[in-house]
DOPA-667349 format. One record per atom (N, C-alpha, C): residue number from 1; x, y, z; residue in three letters. Coordinates in steps of 0.05 Angstrom, whole numbers, plus 5000, padded with zeros to 4 digits. Atoms other than C-alpha are relative to their C-alpha. Example, Ala and Ser with C-alpha at 12.3 -4.5 7.8 and 13.67 -1.06 7.14 Angstrom:
     i      u      v      w    aa
     1   5018   4976   5000   Ala
     1   5246   4910   5156   Ala
     1   5018   5024   5000   Ala
     2   4984   4976   4999   Ser
     2   5273   4979   5143   Ser
     2   4985   5022   5014   Ser
% end
This chain:
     i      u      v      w    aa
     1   5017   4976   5000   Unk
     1   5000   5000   5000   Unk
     1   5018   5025   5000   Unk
     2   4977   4976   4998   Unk
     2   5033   5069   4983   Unk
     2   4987   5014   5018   Unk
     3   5019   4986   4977   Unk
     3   5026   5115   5040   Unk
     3   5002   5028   4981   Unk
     4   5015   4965   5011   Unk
     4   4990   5187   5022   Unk
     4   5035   5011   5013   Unk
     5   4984   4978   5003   Unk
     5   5046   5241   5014   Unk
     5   4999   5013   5017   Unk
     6   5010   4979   4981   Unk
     6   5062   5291   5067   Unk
     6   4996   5031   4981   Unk
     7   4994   4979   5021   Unk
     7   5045   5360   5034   Unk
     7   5013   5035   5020   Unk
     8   4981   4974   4993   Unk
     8   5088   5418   5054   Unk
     8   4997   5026   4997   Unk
     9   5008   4959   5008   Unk
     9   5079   5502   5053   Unk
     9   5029   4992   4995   Unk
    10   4979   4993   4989   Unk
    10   5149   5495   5076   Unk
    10   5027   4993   4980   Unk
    11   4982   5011   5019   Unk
    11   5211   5481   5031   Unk
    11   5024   4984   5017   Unk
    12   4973   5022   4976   Unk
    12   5257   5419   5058   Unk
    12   5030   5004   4987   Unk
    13   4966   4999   5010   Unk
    13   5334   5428   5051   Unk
    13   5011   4980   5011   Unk
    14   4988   5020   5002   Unk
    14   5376   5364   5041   Unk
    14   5029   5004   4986   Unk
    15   4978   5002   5004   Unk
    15   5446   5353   5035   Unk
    15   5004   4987   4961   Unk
    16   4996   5003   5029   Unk
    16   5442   5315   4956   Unk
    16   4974   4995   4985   Unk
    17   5021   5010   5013   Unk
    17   5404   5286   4903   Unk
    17   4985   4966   5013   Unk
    18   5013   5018   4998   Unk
    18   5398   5220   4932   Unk
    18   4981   4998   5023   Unk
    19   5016   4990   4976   Unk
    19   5362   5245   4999   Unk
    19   4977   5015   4981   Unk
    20   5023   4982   5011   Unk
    20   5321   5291   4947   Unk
    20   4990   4974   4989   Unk
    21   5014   5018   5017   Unk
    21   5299   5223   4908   Unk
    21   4983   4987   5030   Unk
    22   5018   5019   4980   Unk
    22   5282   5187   4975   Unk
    22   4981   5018   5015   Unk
    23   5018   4985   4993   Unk
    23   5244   5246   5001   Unk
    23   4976   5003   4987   Unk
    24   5029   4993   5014   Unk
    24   5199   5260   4943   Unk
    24   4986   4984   4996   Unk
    25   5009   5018   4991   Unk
    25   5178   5195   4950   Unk
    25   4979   4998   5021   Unk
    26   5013   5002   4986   Unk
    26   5149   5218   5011   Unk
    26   4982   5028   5009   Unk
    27   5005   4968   4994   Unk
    27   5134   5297   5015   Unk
    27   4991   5009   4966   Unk
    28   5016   4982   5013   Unk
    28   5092   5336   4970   Unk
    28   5019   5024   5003   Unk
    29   4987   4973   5001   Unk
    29   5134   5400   4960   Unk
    29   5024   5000   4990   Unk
    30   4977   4993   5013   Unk
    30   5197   5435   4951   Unk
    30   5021   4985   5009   Unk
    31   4978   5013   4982   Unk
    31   5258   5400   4969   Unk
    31   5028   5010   4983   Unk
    32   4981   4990   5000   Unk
    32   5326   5434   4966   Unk
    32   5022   4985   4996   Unk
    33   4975   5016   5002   Unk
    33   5395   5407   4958   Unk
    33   5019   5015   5002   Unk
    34   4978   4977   5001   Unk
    34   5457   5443   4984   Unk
    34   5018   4985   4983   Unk
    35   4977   5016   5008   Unk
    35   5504   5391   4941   Unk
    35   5026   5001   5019   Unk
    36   4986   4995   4972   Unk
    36   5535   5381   5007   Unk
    36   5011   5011   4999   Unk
    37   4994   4985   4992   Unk
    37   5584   5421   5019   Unk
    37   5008   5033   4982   Unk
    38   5002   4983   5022   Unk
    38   5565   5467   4960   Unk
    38   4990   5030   5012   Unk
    39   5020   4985   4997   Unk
    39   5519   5510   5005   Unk
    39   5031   5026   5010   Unk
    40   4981   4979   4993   Unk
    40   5590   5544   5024   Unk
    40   5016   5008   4980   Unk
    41   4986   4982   5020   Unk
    41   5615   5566   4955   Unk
    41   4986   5002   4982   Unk
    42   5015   5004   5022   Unk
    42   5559   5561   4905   Unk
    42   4979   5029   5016   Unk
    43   5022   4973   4996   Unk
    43   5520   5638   4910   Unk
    43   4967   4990   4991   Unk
    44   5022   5006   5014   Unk
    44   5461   5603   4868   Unk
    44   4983   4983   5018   Unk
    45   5017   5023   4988   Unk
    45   5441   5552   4921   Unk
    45   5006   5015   5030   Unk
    46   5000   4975   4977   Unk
    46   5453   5606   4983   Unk
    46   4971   5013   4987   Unk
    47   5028   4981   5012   Unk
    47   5401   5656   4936   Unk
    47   4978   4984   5014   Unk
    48   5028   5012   5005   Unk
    48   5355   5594   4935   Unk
    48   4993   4990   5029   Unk
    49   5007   5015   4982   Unk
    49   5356   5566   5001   Unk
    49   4988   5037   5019   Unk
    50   5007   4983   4989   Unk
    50   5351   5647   5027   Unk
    50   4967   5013   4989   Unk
    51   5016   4998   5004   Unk
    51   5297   5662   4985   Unk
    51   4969   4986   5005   Unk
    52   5023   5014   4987   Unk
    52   5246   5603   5006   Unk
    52   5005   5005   5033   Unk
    53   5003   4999   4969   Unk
    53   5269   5619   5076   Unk
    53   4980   5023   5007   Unk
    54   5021   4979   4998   Unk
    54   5236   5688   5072   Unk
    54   4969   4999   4988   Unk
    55   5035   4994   5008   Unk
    55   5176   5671   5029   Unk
    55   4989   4975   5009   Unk
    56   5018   5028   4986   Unk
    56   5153   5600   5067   Unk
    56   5014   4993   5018   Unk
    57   4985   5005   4987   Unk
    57   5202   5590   5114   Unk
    57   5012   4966   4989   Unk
    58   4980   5037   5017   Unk
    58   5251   5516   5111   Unk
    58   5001   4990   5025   Unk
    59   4997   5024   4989   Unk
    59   5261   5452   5139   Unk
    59   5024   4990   4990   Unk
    60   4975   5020   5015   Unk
    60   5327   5424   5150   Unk
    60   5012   4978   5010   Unk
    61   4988   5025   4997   Unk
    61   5345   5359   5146   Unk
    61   5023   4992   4986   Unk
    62   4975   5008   5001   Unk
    62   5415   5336   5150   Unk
    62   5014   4969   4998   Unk
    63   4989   5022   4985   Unk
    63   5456   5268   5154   Unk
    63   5007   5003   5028   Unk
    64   4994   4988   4975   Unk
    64   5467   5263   5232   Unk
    64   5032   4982   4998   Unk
    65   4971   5010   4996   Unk
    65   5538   5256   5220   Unk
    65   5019   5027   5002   Unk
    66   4984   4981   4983   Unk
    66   5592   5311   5233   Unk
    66   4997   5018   4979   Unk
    67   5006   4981   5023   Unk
    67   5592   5339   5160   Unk
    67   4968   5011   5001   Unk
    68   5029   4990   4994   Unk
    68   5515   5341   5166   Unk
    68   4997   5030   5022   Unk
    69   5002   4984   4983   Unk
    69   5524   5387   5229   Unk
    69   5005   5022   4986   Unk
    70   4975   4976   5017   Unk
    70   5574   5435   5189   Unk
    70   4988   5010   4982   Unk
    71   5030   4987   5025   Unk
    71   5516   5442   5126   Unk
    71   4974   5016   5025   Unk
    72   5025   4986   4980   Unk
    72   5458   5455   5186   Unk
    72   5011   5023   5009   Unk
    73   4984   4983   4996   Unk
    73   5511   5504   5215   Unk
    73   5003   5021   4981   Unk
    74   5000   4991   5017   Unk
    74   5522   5535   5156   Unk
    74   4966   5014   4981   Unk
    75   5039   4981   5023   Unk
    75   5443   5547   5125   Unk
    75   4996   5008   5027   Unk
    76   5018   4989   4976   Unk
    76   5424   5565   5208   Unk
    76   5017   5033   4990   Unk
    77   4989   4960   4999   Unk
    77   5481   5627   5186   Unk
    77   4987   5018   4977   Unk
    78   5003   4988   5022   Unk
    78   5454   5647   5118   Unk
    78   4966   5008   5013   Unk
    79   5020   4978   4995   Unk
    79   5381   5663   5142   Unk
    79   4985   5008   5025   Unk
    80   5016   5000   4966   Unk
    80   5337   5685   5201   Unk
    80   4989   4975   5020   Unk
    81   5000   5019   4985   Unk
    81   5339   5627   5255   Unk
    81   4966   4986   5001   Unk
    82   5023   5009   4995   Unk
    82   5267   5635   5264   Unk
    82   4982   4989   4966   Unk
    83   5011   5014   5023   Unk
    83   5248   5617   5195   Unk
    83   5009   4968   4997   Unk
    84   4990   5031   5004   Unk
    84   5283   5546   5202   Unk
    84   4978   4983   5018   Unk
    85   4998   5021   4985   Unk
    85   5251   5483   5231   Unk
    85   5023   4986   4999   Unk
    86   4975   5023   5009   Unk
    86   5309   5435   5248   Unk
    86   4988   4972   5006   Unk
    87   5008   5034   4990   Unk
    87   5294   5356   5241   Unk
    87   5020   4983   4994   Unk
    88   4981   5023   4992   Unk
    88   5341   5297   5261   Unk
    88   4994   4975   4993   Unk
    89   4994   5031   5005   Unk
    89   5350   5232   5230   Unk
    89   5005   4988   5032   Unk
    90   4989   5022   4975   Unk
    90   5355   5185   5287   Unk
    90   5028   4980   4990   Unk
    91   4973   5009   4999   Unk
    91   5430   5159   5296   Unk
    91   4998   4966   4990   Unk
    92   5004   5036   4999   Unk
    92   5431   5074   5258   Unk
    92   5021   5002   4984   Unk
    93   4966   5020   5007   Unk
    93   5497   5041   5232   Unk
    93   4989   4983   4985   Unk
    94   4997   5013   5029   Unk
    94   5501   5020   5167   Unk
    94   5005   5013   4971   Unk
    95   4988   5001   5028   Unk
    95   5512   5020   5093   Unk
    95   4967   5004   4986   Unk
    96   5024   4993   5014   Unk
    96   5465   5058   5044   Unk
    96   5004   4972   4969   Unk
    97   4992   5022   5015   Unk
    97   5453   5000   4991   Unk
    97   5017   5009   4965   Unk
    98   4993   5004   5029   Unk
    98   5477   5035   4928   Unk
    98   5043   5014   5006   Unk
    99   4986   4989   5001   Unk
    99   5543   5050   4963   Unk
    99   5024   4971   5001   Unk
   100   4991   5021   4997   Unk
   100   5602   4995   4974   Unk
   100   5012   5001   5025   Unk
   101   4984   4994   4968   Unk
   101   5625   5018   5046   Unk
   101   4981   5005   5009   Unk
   102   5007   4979   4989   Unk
   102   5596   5051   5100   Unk
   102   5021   5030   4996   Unk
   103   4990   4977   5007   Unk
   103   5611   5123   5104   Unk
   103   5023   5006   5028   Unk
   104   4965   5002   4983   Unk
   104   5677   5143   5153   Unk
   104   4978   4999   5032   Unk
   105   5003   5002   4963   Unk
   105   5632   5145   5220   Unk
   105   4974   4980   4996   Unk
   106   5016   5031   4991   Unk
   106   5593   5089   5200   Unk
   106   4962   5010   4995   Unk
   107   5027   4993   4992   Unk
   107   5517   5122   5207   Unk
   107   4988   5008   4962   Unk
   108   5010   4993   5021   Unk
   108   5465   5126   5156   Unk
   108   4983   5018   4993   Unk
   109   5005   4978   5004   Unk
   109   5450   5184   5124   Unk
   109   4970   5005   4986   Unk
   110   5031   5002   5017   Unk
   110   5381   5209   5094   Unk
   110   4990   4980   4983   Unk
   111   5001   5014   5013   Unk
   111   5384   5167   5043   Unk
   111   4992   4977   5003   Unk
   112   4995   5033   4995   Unk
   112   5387   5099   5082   Unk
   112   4977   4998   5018   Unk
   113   5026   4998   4977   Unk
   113   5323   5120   5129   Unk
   113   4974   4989   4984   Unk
   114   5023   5007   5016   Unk
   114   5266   5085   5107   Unk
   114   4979   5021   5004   Unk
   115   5023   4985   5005   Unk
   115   5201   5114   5092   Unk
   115   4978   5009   5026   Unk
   116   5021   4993   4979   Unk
   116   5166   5101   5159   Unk
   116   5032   5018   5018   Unk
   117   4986   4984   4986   Unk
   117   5228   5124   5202   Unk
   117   4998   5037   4992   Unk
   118   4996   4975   5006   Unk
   118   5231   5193   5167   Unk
   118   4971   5010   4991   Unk
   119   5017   4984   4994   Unk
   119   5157   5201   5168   Unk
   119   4993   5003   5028   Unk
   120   5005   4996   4981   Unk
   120   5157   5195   5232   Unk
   120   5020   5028   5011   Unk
   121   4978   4981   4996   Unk
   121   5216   5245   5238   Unk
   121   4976   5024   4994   Unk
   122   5020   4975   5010   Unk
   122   5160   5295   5202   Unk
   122   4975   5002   5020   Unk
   123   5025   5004   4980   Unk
   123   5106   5267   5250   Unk
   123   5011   5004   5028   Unk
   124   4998   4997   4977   Unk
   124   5143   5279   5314   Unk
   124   5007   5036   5006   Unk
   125   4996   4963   4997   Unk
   125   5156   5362   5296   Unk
   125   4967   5008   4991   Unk
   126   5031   4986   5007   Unk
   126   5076   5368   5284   Unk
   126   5004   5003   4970   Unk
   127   5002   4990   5025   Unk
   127   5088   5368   5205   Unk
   127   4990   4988   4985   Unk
   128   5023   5015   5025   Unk
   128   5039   5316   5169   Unk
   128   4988   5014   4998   Unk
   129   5016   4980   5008   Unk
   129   4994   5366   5174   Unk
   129   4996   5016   4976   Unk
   130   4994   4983   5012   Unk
   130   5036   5411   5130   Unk
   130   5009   5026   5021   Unk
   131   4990   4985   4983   Unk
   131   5046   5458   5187   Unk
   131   5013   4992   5025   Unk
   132   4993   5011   4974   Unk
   132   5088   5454   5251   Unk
   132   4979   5022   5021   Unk
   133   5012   4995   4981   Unk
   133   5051   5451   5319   Unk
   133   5011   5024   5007   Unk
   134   4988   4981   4995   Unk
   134   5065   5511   5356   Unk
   134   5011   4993   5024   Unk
   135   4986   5006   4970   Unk
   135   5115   5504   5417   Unk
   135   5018   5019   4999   Unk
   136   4981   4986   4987   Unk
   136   5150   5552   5453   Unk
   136   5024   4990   5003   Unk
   137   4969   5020   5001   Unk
   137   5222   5547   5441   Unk
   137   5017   5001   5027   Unk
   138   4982   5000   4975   Unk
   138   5272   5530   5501   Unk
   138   5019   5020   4987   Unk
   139   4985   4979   4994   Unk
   139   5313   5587   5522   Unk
   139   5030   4987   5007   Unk
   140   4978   4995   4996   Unk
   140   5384   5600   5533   Unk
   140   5004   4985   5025   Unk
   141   4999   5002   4961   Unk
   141   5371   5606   5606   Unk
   141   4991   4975   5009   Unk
   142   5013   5031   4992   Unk
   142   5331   5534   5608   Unk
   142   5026   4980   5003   Unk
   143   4975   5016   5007   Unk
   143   5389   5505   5577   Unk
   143   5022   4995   5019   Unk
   144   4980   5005   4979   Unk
   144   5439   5529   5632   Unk
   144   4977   4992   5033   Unk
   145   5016   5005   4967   Unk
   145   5385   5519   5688   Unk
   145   5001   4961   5004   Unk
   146   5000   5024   4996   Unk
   146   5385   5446   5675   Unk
   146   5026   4983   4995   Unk
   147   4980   5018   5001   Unk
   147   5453   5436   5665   Unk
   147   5011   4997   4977   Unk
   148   4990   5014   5028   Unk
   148   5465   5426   5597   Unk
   148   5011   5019   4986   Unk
   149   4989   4979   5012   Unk
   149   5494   5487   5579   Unk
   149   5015   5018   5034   Unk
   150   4982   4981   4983   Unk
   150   5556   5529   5614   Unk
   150   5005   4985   5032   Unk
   151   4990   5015   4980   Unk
   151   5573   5476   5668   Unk
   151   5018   4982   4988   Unk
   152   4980   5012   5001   Unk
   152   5631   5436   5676   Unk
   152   4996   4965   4984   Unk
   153   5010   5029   5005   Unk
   153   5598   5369   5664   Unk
   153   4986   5007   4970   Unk
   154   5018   4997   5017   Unk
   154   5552   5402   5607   Unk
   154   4995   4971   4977   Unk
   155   4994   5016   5027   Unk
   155   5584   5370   5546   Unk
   155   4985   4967   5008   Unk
   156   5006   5037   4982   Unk
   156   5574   5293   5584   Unk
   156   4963   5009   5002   Unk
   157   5033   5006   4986   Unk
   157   5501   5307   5599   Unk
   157   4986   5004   4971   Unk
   158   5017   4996   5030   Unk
   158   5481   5333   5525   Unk
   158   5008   4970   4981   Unk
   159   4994   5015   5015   Unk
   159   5516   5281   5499   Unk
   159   4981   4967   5010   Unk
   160   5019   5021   4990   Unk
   160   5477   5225   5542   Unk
   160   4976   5008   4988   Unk
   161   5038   5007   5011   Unk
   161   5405   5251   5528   Unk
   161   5004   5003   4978   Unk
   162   5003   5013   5043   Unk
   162   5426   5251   5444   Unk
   162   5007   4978   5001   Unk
   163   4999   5027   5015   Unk
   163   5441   5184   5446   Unk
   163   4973   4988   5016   Unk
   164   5016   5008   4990   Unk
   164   5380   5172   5491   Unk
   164   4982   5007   4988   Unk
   165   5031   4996   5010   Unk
   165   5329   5206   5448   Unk
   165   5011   4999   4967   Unk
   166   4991   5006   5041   Unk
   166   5373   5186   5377   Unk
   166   5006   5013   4987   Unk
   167   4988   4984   5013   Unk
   167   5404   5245   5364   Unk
   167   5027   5003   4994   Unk
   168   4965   5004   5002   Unk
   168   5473   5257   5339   Unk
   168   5014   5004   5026   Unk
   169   4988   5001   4972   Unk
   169   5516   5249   5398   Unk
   169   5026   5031   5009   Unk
   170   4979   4989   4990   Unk
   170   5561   5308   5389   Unk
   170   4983   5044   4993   Unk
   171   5019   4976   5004   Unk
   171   5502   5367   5386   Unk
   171   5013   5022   5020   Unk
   172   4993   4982   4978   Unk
   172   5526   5435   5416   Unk
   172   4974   5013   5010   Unk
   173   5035   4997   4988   Unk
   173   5477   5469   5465   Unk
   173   4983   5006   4978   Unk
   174   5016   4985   5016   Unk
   174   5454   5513   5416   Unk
   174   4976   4974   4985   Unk
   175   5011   5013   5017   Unk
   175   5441   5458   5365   Unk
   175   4975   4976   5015   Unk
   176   5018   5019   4979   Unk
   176   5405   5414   5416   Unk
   176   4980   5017   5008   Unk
   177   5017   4982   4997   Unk
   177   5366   5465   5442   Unk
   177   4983   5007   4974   Unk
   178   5022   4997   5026   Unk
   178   5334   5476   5369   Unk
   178   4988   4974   4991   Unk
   179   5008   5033   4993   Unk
   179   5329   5397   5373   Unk
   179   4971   5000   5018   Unk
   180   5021   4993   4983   Unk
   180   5288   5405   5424   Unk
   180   4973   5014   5014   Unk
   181   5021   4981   5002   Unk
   181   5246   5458   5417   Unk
   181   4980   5002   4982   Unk
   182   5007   5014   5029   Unk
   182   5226   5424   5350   Unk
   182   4976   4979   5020   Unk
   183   5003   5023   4986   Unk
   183   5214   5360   5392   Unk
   183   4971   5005   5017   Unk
   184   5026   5015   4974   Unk
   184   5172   5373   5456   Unk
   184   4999   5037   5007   Unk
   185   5004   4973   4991   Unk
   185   5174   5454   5465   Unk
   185   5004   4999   5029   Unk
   186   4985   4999   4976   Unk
   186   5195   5487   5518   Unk
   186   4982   4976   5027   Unk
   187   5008   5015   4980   Unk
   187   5148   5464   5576   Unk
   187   5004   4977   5003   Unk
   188   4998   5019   5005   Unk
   188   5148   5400   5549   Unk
   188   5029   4989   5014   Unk
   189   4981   5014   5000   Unk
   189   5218   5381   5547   Unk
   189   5015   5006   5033   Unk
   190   4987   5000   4975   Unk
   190   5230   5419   5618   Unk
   190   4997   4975   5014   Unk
   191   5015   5022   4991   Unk
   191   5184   5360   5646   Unk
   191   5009   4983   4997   Unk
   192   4987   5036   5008   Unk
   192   5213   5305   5602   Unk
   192   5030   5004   5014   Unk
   193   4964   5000   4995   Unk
   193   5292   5329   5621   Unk
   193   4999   4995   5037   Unk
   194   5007   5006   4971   Unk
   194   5268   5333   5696   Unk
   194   4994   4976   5006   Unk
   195   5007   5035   4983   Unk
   195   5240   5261   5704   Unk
   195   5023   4984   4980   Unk
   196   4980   5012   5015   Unk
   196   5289   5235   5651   Unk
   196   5032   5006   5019   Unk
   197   4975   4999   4978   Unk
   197   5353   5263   5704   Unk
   197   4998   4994   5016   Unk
   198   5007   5015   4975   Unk
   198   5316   5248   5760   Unk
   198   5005   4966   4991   Unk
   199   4995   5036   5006   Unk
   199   5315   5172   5732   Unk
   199   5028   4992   5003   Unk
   200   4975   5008   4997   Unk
   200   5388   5179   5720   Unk
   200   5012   5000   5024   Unk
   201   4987   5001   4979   Unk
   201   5407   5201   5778   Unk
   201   4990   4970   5025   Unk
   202   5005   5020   4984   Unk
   202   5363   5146   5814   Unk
   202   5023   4977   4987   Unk
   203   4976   5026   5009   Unk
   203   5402   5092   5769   Unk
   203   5031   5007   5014   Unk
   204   4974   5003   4990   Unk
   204   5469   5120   5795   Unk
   204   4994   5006   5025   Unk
   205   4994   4996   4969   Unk
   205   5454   5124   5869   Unk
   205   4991   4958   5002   Unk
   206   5005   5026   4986   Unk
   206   5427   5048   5861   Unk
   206   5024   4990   4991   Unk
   207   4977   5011   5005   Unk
   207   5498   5033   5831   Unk
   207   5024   5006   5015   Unk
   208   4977   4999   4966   Unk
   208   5533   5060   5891   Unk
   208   4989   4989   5012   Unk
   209   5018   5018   4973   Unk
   209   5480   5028   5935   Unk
   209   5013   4963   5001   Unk
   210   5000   5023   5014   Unk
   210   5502   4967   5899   Unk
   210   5037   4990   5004   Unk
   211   4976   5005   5002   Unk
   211   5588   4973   5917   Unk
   211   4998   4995   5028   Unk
   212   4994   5006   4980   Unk
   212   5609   4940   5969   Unk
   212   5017   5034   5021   Unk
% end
């Protein structure tokens, strides 16, 4: 059974053509292509990705691999923050089939996400619809209130809840924080990060409870 199309206002930005073939597959709309790391010397695909940012705003989806970060990095600088949604591949290991390796850190990139994984990726930011839900984005100040930003430990604690909710493991606050604000909005994710640390911390007091 083919599943119905998601249809889009919004224009999606992807790293190549073979992420643009496996997308339209699944999305109704525009879909972008920076020719990976083109979006940093090619003026014609800057124009294009700035121009749908101002007249529909964009969606960007990346490989969650390190170059991936460096393209999302790169289009969050070229236009106004608030016109982006950001959405995350969930982190899986392996080999896209038309390639003969994996790629140098192993993880599979847009391309290799099947059809339900990456509609669900659209279905967990409110966007089958065609529109995203509305959620208040986490702040600066949330970020350092819970730890995960401008403390000593930070880095170690961001890096635990992305591999716990399948995000790339090496997200800086910022980029986590737009993860997240995508995800579960502010209130939301205060709630989830609060009983989600609280849990941790119970697991490591029952593993000292537990040393002679």
């Amino acid at each position: 059974m083919t599943m119905e199309k998601i249809r889009l206002n919004r224009a999606v930005v992807v790293e190549g053509k073979y992420d643009k073939n496996v997308l339209s597959q699944l999305i109704d709309g525009v879909i972008i292509t920076t020719d990976g790391f083109g979006v940093f010397s090619d003026p014609d695909t800057v124009r294009l990705i700035q121009f749908y940012a101002e007249k529909t705003g964009i969606v960007v989806l990346t490989d969650p691999d390190t170059a991936g970060q460096q393209i999302r990095g790169r289009v969050k600088g070229l236009v106004d923050p608030d016109k982006i949604i950001n959405l995350y591949c969930p982190v899986i290991f392996g080999k896209e089939k038309r390639k003969d390796r994996p790629s140098k850190e192993g993880k599979l990139g847009v391309e290799g996400m099947s059809a339900e994984v990456l509609r669900k990726v659209f279905a967990d930011a409110g966007l089958i619809e065609g529109e995203p839900q509305e959620r208040e984005p986490v702040t600066k100040q949330d970020m350092i209130m819970l730890g995960l930003s401008g403390g000593p430990d930070s880095a170690r604690k961001r890096e635990t809840l992305c591999l716990h909710l399948g995000l790339p493991d090496k997200l800086s606050a910022a980029a986590l924080r737009d993860a997240v604000s995508t995800l579960f909005g502010r209130s939301g994710f205060i709630s989830y990060y609060q009983a989600y640390a609280g849990g941790q911390a119970h697991i490591g007091q029952e593993e000292n409870d537990d040393k002679p």
